[in-house]
N, C-alpha and C positions, 0 to 999 in steps of 0.2 A: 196376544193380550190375554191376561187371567179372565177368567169368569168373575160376573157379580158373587161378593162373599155372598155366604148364609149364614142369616142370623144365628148364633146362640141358642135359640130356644126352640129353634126349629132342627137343628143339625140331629138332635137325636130322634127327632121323628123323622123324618128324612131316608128312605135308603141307603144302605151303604154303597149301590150301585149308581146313585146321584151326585156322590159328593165331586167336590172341581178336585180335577188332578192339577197339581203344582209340582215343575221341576224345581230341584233345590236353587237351580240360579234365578226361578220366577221370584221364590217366595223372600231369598235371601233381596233381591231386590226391592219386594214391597213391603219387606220388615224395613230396608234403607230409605226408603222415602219419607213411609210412616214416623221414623222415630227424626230425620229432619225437618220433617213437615209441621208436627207437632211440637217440637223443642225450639231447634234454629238454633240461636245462640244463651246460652247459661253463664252463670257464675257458681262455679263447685268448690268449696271447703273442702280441705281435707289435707294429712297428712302425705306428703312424698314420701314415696316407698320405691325399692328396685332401682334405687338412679344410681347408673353406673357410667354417667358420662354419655356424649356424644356416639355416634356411632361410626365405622368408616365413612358412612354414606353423610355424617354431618347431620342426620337425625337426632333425635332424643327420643326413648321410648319408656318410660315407668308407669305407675298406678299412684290412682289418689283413693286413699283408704281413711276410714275413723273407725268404732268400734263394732260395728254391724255389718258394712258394706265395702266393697272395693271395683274402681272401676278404671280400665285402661286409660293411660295418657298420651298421647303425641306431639311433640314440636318439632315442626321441618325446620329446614338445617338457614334457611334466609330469615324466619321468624327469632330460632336463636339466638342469631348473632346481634337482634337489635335487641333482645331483653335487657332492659336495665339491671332485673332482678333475677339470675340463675336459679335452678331447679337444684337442692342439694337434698342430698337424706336426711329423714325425718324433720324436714322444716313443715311447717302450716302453714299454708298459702291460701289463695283464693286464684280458682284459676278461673279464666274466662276465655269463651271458645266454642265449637261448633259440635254439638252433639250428633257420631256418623256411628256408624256399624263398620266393622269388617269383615266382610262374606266369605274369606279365605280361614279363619278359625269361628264362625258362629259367634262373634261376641259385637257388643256395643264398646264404643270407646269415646271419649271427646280430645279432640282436635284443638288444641292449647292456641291462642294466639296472644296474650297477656299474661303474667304471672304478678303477684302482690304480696306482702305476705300478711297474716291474719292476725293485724293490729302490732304494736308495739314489742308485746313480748315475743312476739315471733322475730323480729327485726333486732332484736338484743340477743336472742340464743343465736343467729345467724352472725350478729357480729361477734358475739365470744367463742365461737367455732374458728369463724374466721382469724379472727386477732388468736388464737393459739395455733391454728394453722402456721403463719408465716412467722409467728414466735419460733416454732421449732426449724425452720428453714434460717435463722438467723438474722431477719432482716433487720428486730428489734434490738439488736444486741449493744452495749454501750462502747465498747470497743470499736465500734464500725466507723465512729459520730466521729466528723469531723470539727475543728474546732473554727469560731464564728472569726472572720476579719476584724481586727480593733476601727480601721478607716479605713471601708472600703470605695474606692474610685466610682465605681459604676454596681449600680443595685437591680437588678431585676425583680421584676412584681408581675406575679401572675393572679390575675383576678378580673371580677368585670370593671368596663371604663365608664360604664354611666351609673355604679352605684356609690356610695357616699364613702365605701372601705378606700378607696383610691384618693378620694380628695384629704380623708384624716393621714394617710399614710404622707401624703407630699406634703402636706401641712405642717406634719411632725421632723419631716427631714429638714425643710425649708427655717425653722423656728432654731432646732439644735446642730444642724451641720450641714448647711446643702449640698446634695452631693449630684453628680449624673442620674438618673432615671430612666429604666426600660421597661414602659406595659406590653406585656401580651394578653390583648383580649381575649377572654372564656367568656364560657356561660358557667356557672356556677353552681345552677339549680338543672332538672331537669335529665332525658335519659342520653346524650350528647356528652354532658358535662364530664365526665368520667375523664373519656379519648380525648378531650380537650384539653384540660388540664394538664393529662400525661402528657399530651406530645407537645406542650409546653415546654416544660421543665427538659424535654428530650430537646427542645427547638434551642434554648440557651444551651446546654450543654455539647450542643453541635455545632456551635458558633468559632468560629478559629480566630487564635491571638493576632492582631495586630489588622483583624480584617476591615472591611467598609462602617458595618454596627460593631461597636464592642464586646465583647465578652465579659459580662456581668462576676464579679467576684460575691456577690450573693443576691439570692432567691429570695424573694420572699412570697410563699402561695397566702393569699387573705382570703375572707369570707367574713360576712354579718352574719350576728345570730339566725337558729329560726329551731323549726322542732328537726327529729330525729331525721324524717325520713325529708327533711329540708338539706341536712345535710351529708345525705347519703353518700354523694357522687365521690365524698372524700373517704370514704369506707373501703371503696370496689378498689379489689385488689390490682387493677394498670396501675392505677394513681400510687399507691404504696410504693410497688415495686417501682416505680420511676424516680419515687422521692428517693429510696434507697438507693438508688443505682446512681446518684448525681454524685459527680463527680466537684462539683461546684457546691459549697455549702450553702444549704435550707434552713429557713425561718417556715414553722408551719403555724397560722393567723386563724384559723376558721373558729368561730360562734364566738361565744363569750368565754367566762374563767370556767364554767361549772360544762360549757360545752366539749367532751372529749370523742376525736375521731382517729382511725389508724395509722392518719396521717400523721399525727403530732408522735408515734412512738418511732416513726420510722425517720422523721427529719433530723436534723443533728440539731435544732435548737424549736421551743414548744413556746409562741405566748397567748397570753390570754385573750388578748384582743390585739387587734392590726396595727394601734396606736402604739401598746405596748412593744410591738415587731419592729416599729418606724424607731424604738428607744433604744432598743438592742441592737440594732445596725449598726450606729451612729453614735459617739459622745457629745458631748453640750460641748461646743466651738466656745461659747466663750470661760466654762468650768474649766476647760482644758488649756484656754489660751491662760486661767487663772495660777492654775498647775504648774503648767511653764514657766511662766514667770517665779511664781514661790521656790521651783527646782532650781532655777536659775540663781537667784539670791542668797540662796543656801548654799550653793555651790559657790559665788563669789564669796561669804562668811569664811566657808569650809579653810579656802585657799589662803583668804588672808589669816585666818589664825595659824594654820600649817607654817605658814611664811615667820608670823612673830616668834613661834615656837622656836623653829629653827635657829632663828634669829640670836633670841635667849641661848640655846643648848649652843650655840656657834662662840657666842660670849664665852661663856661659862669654863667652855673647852680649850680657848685662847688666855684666861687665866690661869688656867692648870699646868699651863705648857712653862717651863723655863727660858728666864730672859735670856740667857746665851746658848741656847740649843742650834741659834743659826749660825755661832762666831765662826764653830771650827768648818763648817764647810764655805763659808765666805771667805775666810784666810784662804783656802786651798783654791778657791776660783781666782782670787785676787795671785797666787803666786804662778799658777796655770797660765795666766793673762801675761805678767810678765814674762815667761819664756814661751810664750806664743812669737812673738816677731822676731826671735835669733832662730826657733829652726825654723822657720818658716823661708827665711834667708840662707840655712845651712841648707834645705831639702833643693831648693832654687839654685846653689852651687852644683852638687852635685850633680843634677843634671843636665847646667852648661855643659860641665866637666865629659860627661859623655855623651854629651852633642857632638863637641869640639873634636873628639876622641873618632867620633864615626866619619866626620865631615873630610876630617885629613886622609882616609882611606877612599872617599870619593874623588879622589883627583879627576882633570880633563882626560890626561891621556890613560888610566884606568880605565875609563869608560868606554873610550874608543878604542882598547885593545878589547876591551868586552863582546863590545859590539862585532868588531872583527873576526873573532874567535865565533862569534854567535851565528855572523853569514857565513864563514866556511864550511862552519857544521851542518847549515841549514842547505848551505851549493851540495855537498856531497852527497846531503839525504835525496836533496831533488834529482842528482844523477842515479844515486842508487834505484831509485823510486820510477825512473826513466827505463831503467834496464832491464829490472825488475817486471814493467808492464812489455815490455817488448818482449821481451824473452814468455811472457805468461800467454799473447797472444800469438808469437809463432809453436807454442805446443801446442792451444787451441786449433788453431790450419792444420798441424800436421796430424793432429786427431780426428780434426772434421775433413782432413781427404782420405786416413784408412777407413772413416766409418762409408764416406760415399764409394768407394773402391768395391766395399764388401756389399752394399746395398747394390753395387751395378752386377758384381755378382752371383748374388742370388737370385737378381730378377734372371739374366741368361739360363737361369740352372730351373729358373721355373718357367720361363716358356718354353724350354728343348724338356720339358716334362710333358708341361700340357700339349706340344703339340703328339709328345709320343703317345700319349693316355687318348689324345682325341684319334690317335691313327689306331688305337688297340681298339676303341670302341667303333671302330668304322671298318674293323675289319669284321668284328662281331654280328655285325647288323649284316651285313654284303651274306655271310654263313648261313645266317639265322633265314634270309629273304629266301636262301637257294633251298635253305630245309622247306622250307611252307611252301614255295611253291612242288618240291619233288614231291608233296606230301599233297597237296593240290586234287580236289577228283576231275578240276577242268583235265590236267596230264592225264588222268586216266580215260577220260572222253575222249583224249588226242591218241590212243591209242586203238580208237573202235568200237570204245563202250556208249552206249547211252544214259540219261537217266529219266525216269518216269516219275513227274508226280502226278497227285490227285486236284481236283477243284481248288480244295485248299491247300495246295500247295504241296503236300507233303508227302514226302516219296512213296514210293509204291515198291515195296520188296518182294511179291508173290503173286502170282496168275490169280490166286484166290480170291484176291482180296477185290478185284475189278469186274464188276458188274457190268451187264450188256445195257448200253444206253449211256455209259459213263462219261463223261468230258476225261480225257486224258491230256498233260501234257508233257511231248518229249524232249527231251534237253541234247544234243549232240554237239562235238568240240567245234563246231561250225556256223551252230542256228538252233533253233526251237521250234519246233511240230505241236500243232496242236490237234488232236485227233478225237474220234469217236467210237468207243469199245462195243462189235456188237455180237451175234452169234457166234456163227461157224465163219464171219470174213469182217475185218475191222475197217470201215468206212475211213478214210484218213485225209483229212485238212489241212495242206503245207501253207502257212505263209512263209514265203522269203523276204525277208526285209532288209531290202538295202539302200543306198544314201536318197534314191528318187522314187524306186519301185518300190509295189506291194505286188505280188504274185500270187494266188491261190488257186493250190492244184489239187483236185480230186479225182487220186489215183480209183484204176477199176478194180474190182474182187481180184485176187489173184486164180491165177492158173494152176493149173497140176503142173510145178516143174518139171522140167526134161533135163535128162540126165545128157551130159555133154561128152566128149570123149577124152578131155581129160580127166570128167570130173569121176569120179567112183562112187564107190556108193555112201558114203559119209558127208555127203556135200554141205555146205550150212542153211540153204535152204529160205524159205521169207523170214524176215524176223518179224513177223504177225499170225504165221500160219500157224 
């Protein structure tokens, strides 16, 4: 814990050998209490400067400056996201917030939790920033505007349901054309209002054809007057871009005539008041049913004078015409008529005449020499056709017994192969078995030799190489010795191992052999000495 400060007025009489030492993290601490302890929460004026948007981390960080002074800003990333009112460059605000330090650069800063701006003119440079903002992104454009339904089936109304904008709206539909009605409750006022409204307009345009609710063929967004910043919520850019983005054409209703919001540039149709909205939806049912009826009349008029016209010019045209224009082709029908029934009667001989003509060449017995001619032809084809298959299946047999002939003879010609291929490689192996064993070192044990390994196994090629003490074993074509290499006489361990017996025999030192009389003096001698 710091030392009691010291006064001011004493510090310089004081030693300098007295004064309270302070780490920088003491002092940076009781500079951060002091300036919370003493402030807490403010309201600061002042111009936005440095605002370059959000940060990854979803901060805000600028300065609030006027013409003498500037002081850091902060808004955490949960606090931004409910501002009604965004931080933009050079706007004049009023910020309100918790005055802290930051002990990582030495400075004071305040900790934003509200933003406002600083009266009306500030709230008109924010909206003519804005409204040229999305000017240049095209949302304003008249080209985009969709055009309004003459009678639309079903109207959607986005607005509040307990204010009065909703009851003048039904009222006006219900008077000139009642039509279907859809409210979607908002709030209108307030910092909500904004996300409401948009996802409104987003919620009818999300609606599919022919589904449970209908799908509204127009919008209408309302609002009653109020002041500016009464009706802000239709300024913030969701709301715009929603209105723009509908695919379903918009009525924008909000304040009165003299009231204009972003809204009304971005809809495809702007009225003055909700009433006037409720007028433009909808024609007057009975102006219309007047219309009808007048179009109708007019068009029965039309018809009947078209007709008398005719009528006349039909006249007119039937006097012009000459009284015997029809003589000469009524003489030629009338003389036509007359020789209609003689050829009619001559075309009718004629072709008795070669009825009669065909008839006499079908005689009885023509037909039954036909027929007989026709089964002769038909017996002969069936014998040919007999002989034909007979003859085609005995060269089939005699084809399918040279091919079985030749099939029995190549099998013969491949088992007196294989059995001679199996007797060549059976003589090969019998060769091969006599090599390996001639080649065998048991054959050379069976000639008298030994062979010597070591412990592990592994032969022993030289007297050298075996040490006194050693485990030896010997191999002979008969059995296996296992013995014990030691000085000047090798101790040696026979087991015999046979199908019941273990035998073990520990031969004595040897002896100075004696020379025998046949043996001379080359003898072979122990084979351990």
């Amino acid at each position: 814990m710091p030392s009691p400060r010291i006064p001011p007025e004493s510090r310089a009489e004081a030693p300098a050998s007295n004064l309270t030492e302070w780490t920088v993290s003491e002092l940076s601490a009781a500079l951060k209490r002091t300036v919370e302890d003493a402030y807490g929460f403010v309201r600061v004026r002042g111009e936005v400067s440095g605002f370059r948007g959000a940060s990854p981390s979803g901060h805000c960080y600028f300065r609030l400056k006027d013409d003498r002074a500037v002081i850091e800003g902060v808004i955490w990333k949960g606090v931004y996201g409910r501002m009604r009112v965004k931080p933009e460059e050079g706007l004049d605000v009023i910020a309100t917030g918790k005055l802290t330090t930051f002990p990582g650069s030495s400075k004071y800063q305040i900790v934003i939790d509200s933003l406002e701006p600083a009266g009306v003119g500030a709230l008109m440079k924010l909206l003519e920033e804005r409204k040229k903002k999305l000017a240049a992104e095209g949302l304003f454009d008249e080209a985009r505007k969709q055009l309004i339904p003459f009678l639309p089936e079903v109207i959607g109304v986005v607005t509040s349901p307990t204010g009065a904008v909703i009851r003048d709206i039904l009222h006006r539909l219900s008077d000139r054309f009642p039509r279907h009605v859809l409210v979607w409750p908002v709030r209108v006022q307030g910092e909500a209002s904004a996300a409401e409204v948009a996802a409104a307009i987003e919620g009818f345009n999300n609606l599919p054809e022919g589904g449970a609710i209908p799908r509204p063929d127009l919008i209408i967004v309302a609002r009653g007057g109020g002041s500016l910043e009464d009706l802000w919520s239709f300024n913030e850019e969701i709301v715009v871009r929603a209105a723009a983005a509908s695919m379903i054409p918009l009525i924008s209703a909000v304040g009165h005539e003299t009231d204009v919001t972003l809204i009304d540039f971005a809809s495809d149709k702007r009225a003055p008041t909700p009433t006037a909205a409720a007028e433009m939806a909808v024609p007057v049912r009975v102006e219309l049913l007047q219309t009808l009826n007048g179009l109708a009349s007019r068009n029965l008029a039309c018809m009947q004078r078209g007709m008398e016209r005719l009528k006349r010019e039909l006249t007119m045209l039937s006097r012009a015409l000459p009284k015997d224009i029809l003589a000469e082709p009524r003489q030629r029908l009338d003389t036509l008529a007359e020789r209609l029934p003689r050829a009619l009667r001559a075309n009718a001989h004629v072709h008795h005449t070669q009825y009669t003509r065909v008839a006499t060449r079908l005689a009885p017995q023509l037909l039954i020499n036909t027929f007989e001619r026709r089964k002769e032809r038909y017996t002969s084809l069936n014998q040919r056709l007999k002989a034909s298959l007979l003859a085609n299946a005995q060269a089939h047999h005699a084809r399918i017994e040279r091919a079985r002939e030749r099939v029995t003879a190549f099998g013969e010609r491949s088992r007196r192969a294989t059995l001679a291929l199996l007797k060549l490689h059976h003589t090969r192996i019998e060769r091969a078995e006599r090599l390996l064993a001639a080649f065998s070192y048991r054959e050379v044990l069976k000639r008298g030799f030994a062979l010597v390994r070591d412990e592990a196994g592994q032969p022993v090629r030289a007297a050298a190489q075996v040490v006194a003490g050693a485990a030896l074993d010997i191999e002979f074509a008969d059995g296996r010795l296992a013995v014990t290499a030691g000085g000047a006489s090798v101790v040696m361990r026979e087991t015999v191992v046979t199908e019941t017996t273990v035998v073990e025999v520990v031969p004595k030192p040897p002896s100075k052999p004696k020379k025998s009389r046949d043996e001379g003096g080359g003898g072979q001698g122990s084979l351990f000495g």
